[in-house]
C-alpha positions as CSV (number, residue, x, y, z in Angstrom):
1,X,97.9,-207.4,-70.4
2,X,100.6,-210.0,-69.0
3,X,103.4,-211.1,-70.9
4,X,102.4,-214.5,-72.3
5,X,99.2,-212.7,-74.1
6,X,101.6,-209.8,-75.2
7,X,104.0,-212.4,-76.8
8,X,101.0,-214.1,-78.2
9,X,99.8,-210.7,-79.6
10,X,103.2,-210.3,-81.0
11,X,103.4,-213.2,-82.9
12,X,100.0,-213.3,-84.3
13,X,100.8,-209.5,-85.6
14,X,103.2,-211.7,-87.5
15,X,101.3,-213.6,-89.4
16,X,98.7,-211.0,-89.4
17,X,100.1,-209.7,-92.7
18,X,99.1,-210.9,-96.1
19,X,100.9,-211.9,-99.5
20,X,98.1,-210.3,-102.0
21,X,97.3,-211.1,-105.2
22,X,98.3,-209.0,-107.9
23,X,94.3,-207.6,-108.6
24,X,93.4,-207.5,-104.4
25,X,90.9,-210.3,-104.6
26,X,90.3,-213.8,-103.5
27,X,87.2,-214.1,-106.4
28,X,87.2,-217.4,-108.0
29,X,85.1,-220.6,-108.8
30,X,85.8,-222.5,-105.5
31,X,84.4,-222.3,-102.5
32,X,85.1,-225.2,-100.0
33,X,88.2,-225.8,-97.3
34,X,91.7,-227.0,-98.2
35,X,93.6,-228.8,-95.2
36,X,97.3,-228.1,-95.6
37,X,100.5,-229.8,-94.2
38,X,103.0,-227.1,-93.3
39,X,106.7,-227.5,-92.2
40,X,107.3,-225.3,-89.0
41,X,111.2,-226.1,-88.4
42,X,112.8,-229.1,-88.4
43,X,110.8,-232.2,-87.5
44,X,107.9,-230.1,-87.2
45,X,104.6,-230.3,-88.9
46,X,101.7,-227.6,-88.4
47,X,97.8,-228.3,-89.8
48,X,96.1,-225.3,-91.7
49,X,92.9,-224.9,-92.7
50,X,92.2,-222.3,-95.9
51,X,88.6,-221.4,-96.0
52,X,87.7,-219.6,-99.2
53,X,84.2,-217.8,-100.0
54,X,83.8,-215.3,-103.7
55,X,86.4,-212.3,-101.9
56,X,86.8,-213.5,-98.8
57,X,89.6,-215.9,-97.1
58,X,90.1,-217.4,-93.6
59,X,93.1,-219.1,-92.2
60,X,93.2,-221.5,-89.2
61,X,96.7,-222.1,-87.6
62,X,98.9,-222.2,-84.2
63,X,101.1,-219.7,-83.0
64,X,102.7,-219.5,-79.9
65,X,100.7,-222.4,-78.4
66,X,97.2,-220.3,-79.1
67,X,95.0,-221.2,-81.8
68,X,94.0,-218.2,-84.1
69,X,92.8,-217.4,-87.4
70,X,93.0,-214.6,-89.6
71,X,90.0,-213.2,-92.2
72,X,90.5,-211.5,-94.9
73,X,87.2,-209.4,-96.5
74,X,88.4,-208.3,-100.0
75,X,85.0,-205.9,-100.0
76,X,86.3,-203.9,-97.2
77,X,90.2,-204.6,-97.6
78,X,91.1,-205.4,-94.1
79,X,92.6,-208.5,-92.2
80,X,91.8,-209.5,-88.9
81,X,93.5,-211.7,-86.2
82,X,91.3,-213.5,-84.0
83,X,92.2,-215.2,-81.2
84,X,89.4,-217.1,-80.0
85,X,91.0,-218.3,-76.5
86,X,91.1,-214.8,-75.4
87,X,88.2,-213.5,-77.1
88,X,90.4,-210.6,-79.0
89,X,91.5,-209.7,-82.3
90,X,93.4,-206.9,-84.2
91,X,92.3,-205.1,-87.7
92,X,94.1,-203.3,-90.3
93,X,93.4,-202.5,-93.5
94,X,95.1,-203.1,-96.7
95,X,94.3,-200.8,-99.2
96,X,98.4,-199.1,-99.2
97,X,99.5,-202.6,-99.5
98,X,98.2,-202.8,-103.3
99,X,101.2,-201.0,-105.1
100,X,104.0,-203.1,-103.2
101,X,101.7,-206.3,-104.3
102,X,101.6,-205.4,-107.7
103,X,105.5,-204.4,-107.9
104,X,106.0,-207.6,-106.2
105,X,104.3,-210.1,-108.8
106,X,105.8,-207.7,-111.4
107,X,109.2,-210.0,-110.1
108,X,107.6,-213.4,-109.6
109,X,108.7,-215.4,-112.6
110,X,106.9,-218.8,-113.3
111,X,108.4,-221.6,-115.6
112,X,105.5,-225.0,-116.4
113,X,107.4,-228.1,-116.7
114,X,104.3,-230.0,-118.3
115,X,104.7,-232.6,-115.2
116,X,101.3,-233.1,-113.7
117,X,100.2,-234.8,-110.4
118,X,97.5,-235.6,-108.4
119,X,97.0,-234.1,-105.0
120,X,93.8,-235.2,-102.6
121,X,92.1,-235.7,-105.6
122,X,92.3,-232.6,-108.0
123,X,95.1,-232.1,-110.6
124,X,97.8,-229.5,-110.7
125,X,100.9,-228.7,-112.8
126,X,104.1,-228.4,-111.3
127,X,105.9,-225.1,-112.3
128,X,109.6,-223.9,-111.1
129,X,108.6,-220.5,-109.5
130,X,110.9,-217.5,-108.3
131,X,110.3,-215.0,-106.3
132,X,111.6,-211.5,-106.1
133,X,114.8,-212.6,-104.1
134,X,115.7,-215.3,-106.7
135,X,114.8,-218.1,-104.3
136,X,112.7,-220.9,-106.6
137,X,110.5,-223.7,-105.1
138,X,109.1,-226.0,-107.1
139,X,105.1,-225.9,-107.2
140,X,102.4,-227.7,-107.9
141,X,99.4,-225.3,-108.9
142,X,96.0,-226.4,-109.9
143,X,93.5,-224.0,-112.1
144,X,90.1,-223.4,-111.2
145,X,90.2,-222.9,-107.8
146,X,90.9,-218.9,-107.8
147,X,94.0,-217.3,-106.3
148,X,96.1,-218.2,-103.6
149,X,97.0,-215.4,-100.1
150,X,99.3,-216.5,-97.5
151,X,100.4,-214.8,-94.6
152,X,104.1,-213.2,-94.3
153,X,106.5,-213.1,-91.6
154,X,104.9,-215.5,-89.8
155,X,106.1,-217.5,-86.5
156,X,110.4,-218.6,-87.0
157,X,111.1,-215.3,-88.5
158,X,111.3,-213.4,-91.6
159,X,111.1,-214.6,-95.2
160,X,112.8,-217.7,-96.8
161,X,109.6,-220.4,-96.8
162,X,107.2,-221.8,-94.9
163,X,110.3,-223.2,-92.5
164,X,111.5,-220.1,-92.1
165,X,108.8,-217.9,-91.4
166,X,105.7,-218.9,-94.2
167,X,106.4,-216.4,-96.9
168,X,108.9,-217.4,-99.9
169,X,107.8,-214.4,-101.8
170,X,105.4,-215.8,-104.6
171,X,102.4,-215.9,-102.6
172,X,99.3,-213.9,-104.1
173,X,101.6,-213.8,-107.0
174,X,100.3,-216.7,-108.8
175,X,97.4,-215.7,-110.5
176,X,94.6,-218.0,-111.1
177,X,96.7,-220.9,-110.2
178,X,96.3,-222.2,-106.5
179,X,99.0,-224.5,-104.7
180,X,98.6,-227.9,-103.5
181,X,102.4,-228.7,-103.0
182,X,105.3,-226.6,-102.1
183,X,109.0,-228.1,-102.6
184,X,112.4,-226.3,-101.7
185,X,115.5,-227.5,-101.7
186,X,114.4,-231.0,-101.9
187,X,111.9,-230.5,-98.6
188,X,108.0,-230.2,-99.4
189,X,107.1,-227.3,-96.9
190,X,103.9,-227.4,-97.9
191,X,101.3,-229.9,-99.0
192,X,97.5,-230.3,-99.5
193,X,95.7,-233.5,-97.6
194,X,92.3,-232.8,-98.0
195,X,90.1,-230.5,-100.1
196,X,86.4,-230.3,-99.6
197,X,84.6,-228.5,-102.0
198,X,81.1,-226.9,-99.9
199,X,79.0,-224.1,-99.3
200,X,80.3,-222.0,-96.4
201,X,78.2,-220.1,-94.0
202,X,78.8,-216.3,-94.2
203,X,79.7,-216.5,-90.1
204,X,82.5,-218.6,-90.8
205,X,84.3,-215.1,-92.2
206,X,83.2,-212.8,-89.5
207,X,84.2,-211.8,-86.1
208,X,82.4,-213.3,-83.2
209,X,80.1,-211.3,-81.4
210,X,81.7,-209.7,-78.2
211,X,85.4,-210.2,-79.1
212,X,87.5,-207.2,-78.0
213,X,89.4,-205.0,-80.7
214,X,92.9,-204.9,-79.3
215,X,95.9,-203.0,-80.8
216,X,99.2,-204.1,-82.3
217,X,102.2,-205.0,-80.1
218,X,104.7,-202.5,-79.7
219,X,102.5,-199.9,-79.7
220,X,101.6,-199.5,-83.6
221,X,97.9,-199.3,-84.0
222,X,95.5,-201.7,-86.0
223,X,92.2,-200.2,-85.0
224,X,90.7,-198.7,-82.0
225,X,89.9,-200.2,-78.7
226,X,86.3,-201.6,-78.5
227,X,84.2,-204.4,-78.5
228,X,82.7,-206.4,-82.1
229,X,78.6,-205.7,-81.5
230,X,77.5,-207.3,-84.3
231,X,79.4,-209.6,-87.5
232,X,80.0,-207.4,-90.4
C-alpha cells in the first residue's frame, strides 16, 4: 500500500466513527437526502450528502482529496468506509459504543428559545445546545425527520465543531430533533441547502460488489481481509 492511500486510509478511519443516538437507531418518518453546507477551516466550505432509509444512514463527503462515504446499518450495528476510487472499505462494528452514547446524551443539555426559521423549506426551532464539554452552539432542529448521527474526529483534528474536526459533542444526542443549521461562536458551521424527501433504493446503503475489505491504519483491525461478494 503506498503512502498517499495509507494517509487516505488514515483519515477516513477518522471520520469512520460515529456520534450515536442515545437508543442506536436512525428509525424515523423521513426518508429522502439532505445536502449540507459544512465549514472545513477557514474560508473553506465542504458539500455533504446525508442519505437516510428506516435504520440505516449514508454519508457522502471529501477527505484527503478522495471522495468516500460511510454507511451505517443500525440492523447489524456496523459502519463502513467506502472509498470508491480505490474500490476498498473498512468495517467495524458498534455494538461497545452504546454505553459511552448513552452516558454521553446523559450530558447533552438542550435549552428552546421559541425562535423558528425556515431552512430549504421545512421548519425548525432554534435551541441553545451543550455538549458534555460545555461548548454551546446554537441549533436549529426540525421534528419529524428522525434522529440525527454524525461522524467524530473527522479531517482538522479532534473535537471542537465541524471547523475543527466535525464533532461538537451533541451529535446523536438530540433525539427526535434533526439539524438544519449549526452556529458557534457567531460562525454557521453547518447548514442545510437542499432536502429532497424520496424513496431510496436499498443499494444506495450497501457495499459495492468486489470492493476489497481493508484494515485500519496503524495496524488496529476493522474486519478481515477479503473481498464484498455480494451487498448485504
Amino acid at each position: 500500500m503506498n503512502a498517499r492511500i495509507s494517509r487516505a486510509l488514515a483519515a477516513a478511519a477518522a471520520v469512520a466513527t460515529l456520534a450515536l443516538p442515545a437508543a442506536a437507531t436512525a428509525q424515523g418518518t423521513f426518508e429522502g437526502v439532505v445536502t449540507f453546507q459544512v465549514s472545513a477551516g477557514p474560508g473553506g466550505q465542504q458539500t455533504m450528502q446525508y442519505s437516510v432509509k428506516g435504520d440505516k444512514v449514508r454519508m457522502d463527503m471529501s477527505a484527503g482529496g478522495m471522495s468516500m462515504f460511510t454507511l451505517y446499518d443500525g440492523a447489524t450495528k456496523t459502519v463502513d468506509m467506502v472509498m470508491p476510487m480505490r474500490q476498498m472499505y473498512m468495517e467495524r462494528a458498534i455494538d461497545n459504543d452504546q454505553a459511552m452514547a448513552d452516558s454521553a446524551a446523559a450530558k447533552v443539555k438542550i435549552e428552546w428559545t421559541g425562535q423558528k426559521e425556515t431552512i430549504a423549506g421545512r421548519e425548525c426551532e432554534h435551541a441553545n445546545v451543550t455538549d458534555g464539554e460545555g461548548q454551546t452552539s446554537d441549533i436549529c432542529l426540525a421534528k419529524g425527520m428522525g434522529p440525527f448521527m454524525r461522524m467524530n474526529g473527522g479531517m482538522g483534528g479532534r473535537g471542537r465543531g465541524m471547523r475543527g474536526g466535525m464533532g461538537g459533542g451533541w451529535e446523536g444526542h438530540l433525539g427526535q430533533a434533526f439539524p438544519l443549521k449549526v452556529t458557534r461562536n457567531g460562525q454557521v458551521e453547518m447548514l442545510a441547502t437542499k432536502i429532497e424527501a424520496k424513496s431510496l433504493d436499498d443499494a444506495t446503503f450497501r457495499v459495492p460488489d468486489g470492493y476489497q475489505k481493508m484494515q485500519m491504519p496503524m495496524g488496529m483491525p476493522m474486519g478481515g481481509r477479503g473481498r464484498r461478494g455480494g451487498g448485504r
